[in-house]
GUZAZA-804817 format. One line per 5 residues: number of its first residue (from 0); their letters; for each residue x, z, y of N, C-alpha, C. Coordinates in steps of 0.02 Angstrom, whole numbers, plus 50000, padded with zeros to 5 digits. Example, Ala and Ser with C-alpha at 12.3 -4.5 7.8 and 13.67 -1.06 7.14 Angstrom:
0> as> 50660,50390,49716,50615,50390,49775,50660,50390,49835 ~ 50642,50354,49888,50684,50357,49947,50645,50394,50002 .
***
This chain:
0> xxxxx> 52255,47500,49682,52194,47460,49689,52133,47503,49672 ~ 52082,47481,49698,52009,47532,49704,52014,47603,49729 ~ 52077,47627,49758,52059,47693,49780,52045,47706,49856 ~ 52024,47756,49878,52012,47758,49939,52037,47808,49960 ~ 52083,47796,50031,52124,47830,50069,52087,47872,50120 .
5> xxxxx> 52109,47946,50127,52086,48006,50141,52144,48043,50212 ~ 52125,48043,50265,52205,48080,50299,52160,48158,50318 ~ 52196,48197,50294,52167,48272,50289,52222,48301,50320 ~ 52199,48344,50381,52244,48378,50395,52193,48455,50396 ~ 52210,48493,50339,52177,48565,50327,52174,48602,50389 .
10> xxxxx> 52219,48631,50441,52233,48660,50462,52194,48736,50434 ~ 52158,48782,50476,52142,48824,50437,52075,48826,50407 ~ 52080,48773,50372,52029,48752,50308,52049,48731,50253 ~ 52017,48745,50208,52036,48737,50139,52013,48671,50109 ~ 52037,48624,50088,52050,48578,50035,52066,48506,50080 .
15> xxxxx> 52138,48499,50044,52171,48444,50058,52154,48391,49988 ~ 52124,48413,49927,52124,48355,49901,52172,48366,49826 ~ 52238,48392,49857,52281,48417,49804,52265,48462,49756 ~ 52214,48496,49755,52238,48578,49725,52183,48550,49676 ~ 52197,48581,49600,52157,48525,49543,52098,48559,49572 .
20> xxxxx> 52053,48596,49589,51997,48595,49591,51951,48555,49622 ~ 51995,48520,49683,51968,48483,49702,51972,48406,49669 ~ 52043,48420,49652,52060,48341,49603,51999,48325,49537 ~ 51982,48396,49521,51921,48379,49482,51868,48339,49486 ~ 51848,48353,49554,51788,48329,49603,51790,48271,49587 .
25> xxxxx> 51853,48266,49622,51848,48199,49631,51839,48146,49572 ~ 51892,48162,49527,51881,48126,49461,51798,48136,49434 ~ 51778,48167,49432,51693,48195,49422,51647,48128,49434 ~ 51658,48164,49525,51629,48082,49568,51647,48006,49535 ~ 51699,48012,49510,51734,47940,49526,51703,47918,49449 .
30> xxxxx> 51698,47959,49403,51652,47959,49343,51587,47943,49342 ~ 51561,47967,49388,51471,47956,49402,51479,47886,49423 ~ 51520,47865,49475,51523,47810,49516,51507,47739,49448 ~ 51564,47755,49412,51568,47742,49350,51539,47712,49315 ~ 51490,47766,49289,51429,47762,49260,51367,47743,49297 .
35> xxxxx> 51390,47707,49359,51329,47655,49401,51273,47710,49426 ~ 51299,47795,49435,51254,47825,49454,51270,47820,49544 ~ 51220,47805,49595,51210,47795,49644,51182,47843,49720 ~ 51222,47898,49715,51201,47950,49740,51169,47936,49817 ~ 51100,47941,49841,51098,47903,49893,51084,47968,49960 .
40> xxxxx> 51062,48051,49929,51063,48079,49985,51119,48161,49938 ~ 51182,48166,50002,51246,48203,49962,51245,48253,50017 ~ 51268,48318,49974,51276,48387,50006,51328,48416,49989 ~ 51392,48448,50009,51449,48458,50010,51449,48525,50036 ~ 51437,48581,50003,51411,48661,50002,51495,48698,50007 .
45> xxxxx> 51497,48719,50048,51574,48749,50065,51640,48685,50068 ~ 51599,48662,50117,51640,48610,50126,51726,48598,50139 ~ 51735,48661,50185,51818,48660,50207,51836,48611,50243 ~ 51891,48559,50231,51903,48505,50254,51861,48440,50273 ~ 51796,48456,50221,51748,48414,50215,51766,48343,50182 .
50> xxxxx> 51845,48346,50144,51859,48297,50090,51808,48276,50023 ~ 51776,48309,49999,51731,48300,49985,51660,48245,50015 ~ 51642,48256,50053,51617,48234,50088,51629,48168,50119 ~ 51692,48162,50138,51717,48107,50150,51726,48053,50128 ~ 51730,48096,50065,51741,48041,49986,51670,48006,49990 .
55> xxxxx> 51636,48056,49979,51547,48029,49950,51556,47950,50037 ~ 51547,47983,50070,51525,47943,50125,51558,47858,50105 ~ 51659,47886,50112,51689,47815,50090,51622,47770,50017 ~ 51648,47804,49973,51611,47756,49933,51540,47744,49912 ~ 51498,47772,49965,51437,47765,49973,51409,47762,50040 .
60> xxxxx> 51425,47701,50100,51413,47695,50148,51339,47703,50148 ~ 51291,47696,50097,51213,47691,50127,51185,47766,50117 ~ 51265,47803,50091,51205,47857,50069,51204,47915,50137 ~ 51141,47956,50140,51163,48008,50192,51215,48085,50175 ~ 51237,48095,50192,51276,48144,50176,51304,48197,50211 .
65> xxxxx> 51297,48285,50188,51301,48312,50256,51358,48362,50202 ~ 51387,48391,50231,51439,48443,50242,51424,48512,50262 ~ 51431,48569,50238,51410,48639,50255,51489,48683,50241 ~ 51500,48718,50275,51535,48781,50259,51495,48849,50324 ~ 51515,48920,50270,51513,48972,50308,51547,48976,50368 .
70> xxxxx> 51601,48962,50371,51670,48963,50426,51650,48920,50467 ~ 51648,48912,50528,51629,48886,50609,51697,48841,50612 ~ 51763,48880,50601,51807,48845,50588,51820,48786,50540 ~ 51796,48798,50491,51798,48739,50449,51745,48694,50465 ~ 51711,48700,50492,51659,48648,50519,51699,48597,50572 .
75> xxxxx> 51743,48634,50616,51754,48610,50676,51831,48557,50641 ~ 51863,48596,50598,51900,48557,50554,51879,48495,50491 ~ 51817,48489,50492,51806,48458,50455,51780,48390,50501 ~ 51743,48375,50559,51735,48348,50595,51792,48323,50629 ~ 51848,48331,50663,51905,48308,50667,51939,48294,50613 .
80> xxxxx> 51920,48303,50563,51951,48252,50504,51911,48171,50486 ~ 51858,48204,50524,51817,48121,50520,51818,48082,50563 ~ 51834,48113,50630,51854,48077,50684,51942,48041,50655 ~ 51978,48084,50623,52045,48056,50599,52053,47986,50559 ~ 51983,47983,50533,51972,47945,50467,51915,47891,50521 .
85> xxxxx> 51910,47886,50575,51864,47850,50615,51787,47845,50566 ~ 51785,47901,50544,51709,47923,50505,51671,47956,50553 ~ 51676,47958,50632,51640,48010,50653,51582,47972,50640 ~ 51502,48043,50632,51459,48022,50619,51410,48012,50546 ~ 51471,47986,50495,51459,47960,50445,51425,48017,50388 .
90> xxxxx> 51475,48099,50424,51441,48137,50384,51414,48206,50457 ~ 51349,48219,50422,51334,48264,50459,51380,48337,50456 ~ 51396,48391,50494,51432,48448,50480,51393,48509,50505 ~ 51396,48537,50457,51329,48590,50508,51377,48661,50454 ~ 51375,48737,50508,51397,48787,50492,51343,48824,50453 .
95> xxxxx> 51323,48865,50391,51298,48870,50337,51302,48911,50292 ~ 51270,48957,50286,51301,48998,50201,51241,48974,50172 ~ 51286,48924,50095,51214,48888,50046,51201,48859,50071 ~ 51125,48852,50086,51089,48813,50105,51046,48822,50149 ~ 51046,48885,50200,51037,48927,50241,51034,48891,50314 .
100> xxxxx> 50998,48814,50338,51028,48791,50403,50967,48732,50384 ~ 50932,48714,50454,50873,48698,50430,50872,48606,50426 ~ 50954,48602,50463,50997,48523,50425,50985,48503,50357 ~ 51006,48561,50332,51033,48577,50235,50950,48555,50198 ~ 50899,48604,50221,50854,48598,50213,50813,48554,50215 .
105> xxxxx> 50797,48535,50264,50778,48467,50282,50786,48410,50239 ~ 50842,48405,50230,50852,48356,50188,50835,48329,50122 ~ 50841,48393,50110,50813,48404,50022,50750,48369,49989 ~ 50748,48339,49920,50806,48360,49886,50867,48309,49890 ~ 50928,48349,49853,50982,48294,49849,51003,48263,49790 .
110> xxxxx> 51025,48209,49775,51029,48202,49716,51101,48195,49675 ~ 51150,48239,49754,51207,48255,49733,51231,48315,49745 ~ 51257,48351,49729,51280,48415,49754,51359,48436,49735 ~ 51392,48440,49788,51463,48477,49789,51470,48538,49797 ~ 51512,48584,49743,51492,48658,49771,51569,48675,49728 .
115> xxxxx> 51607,48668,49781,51706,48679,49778,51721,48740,49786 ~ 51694,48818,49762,51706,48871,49816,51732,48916,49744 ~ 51678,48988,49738,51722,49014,49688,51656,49063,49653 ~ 51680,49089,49570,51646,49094,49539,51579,49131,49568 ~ 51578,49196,49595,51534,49222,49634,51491,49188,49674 .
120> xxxxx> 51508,49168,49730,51461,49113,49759,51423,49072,49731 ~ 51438,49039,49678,51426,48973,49642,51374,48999,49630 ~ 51377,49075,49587,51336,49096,49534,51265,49099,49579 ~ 51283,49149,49624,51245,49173,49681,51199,49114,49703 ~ 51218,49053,49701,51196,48993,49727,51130,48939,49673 .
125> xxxxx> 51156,48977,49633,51120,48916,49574,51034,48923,49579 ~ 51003,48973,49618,50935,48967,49623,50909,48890,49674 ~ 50974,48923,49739,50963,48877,49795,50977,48809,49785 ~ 51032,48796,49735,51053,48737,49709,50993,48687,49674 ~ 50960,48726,49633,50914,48716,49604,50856,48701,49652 .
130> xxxxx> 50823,48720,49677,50755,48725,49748,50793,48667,49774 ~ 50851,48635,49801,50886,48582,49854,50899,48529,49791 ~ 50905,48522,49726,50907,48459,49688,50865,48437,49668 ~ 50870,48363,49675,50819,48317,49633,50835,48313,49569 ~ 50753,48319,49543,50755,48307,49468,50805,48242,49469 .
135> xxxxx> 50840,48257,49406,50892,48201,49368,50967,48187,49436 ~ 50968,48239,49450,51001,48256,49501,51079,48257,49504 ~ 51114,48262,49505,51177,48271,49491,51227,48361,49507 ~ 51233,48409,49515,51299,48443,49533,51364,48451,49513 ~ 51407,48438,49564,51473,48445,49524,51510,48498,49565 .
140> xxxxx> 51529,48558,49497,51554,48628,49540,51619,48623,49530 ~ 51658,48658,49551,51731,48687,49533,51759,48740,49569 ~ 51817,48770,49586,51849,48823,49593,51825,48892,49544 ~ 51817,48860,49483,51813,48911,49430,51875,48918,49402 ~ 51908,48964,49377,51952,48971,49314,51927,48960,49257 .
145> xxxxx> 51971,48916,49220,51924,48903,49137,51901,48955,49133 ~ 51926,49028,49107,51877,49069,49087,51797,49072,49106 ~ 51795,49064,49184,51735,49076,49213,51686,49018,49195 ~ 51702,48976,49177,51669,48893,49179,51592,48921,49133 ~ 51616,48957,49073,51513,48966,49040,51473,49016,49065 .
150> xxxxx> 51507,49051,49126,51472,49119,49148,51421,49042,49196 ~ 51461,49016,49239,51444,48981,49300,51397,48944,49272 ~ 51402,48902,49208,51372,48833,49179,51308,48887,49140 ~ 51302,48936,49136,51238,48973,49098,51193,48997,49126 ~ 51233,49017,49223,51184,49024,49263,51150,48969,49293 .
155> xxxxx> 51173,48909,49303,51142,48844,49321,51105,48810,49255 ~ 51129,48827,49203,51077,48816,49144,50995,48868,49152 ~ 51004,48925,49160,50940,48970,49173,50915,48941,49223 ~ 50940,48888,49283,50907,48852,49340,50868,48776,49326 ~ 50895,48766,49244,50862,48703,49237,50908,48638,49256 .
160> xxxxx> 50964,48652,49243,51018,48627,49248,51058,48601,49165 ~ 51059,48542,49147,51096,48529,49089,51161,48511,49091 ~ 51207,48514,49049,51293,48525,49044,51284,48432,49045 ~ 51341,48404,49071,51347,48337,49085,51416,48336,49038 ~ 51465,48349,49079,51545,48359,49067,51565,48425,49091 .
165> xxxxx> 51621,48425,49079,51689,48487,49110,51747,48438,49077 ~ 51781,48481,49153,51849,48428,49140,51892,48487,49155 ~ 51967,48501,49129,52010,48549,49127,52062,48532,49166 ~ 52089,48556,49215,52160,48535,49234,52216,48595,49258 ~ 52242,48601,49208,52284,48677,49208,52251,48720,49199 .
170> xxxxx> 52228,48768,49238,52198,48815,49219,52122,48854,49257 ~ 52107,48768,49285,52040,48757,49315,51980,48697,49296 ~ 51937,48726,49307,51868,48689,49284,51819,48667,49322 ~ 51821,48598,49320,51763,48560,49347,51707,48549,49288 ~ 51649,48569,49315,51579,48548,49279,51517,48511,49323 .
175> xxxxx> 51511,48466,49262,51471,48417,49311,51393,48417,49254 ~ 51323,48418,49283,51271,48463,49291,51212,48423,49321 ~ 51176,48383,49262,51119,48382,49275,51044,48402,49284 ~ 51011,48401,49365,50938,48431,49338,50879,48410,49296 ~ 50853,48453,49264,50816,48432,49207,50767,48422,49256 .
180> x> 50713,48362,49222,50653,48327,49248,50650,48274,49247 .
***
């Protein structure tokens, strides 16, 4: 009861949903949801499957929500996963490094941000992350290794970013990241 059903077929894209980094996410989201926070415009930054994304959309029909990955492929995979899920539409999909696509842009700011990828990028990202969020904003990162979790959470802190949670699952870390303002 209350969960919402997802049919992901990866092919050569990354995240089915399973692998804890993404299971983080989700629990993250499903936390904010929670806490009656109401995310109404969502960005899903290395999207892959665009499960992410999918999620936000399911349990936030009013909100807008777009989807980015580098890979052309995972774009094209992530869109036939929404057609799978009779979501076509629901989320925009646009091909992207960051925030680099004048979709991504446009939009801004957001007052959610997904960013599933890996420590480097993340880091690399936290200016742009920052410039694309709304004050009191939300991000929720992962594909860190615990170790990496205070390198990642210190560079989005120098962005004006405050520690919310981190959640651990084996031997990966979700952190969830509010903007100050």
């Amino acid at each position: 009861a209350g969960r919402v059903g997802l049919l992901i077929e990866a092919a050569m894209a990354f995240g089915t949903g399973h692998h804890d980094t993404t299971l983080g996410c989700l629990r993250a989201f499903d936390r904010l949801l929670g806490q009656g926070i109401v995310p109404c415009n969502v960005a899903d930054i290395g999207c892959g499957t665009a499960v992410l994304a999918m999620a936000a959309a399911k349990c936030l029909p009013q909100a807008r929500v777009i989807a980015s990955d580098i890979d052309p492929v995972a774009v094209e995979v992530a869109e036939a996963n929404l057609a799978a899920n009779d979501m076509a539409g629901a989320v925009t999909c646009v091909a992207a490094a960051g925030f680099d696509a004048d979709a991504l842009a446009g939009r801004a700011p957001y007052d959610l941000v997904f960013a599933n990828i890996l420590k480097g990028p993340l880091i690399d990202l936290a200016p742009a992350v920052a410039d694309h969020t709304a004050p009191g904003g939300h991000v929720i990162l992962s594909g860190l290794l615990t170790h990496q979790a205070d390198e990642v959470g210190a560079a989005y802190a120098r962005c004006g970013f405050n520690h919310v949670e981190s959640d651990e699952i084996v031997d990966w870390t979700t952190l969830v990241l509010a903007k100050s303002g």
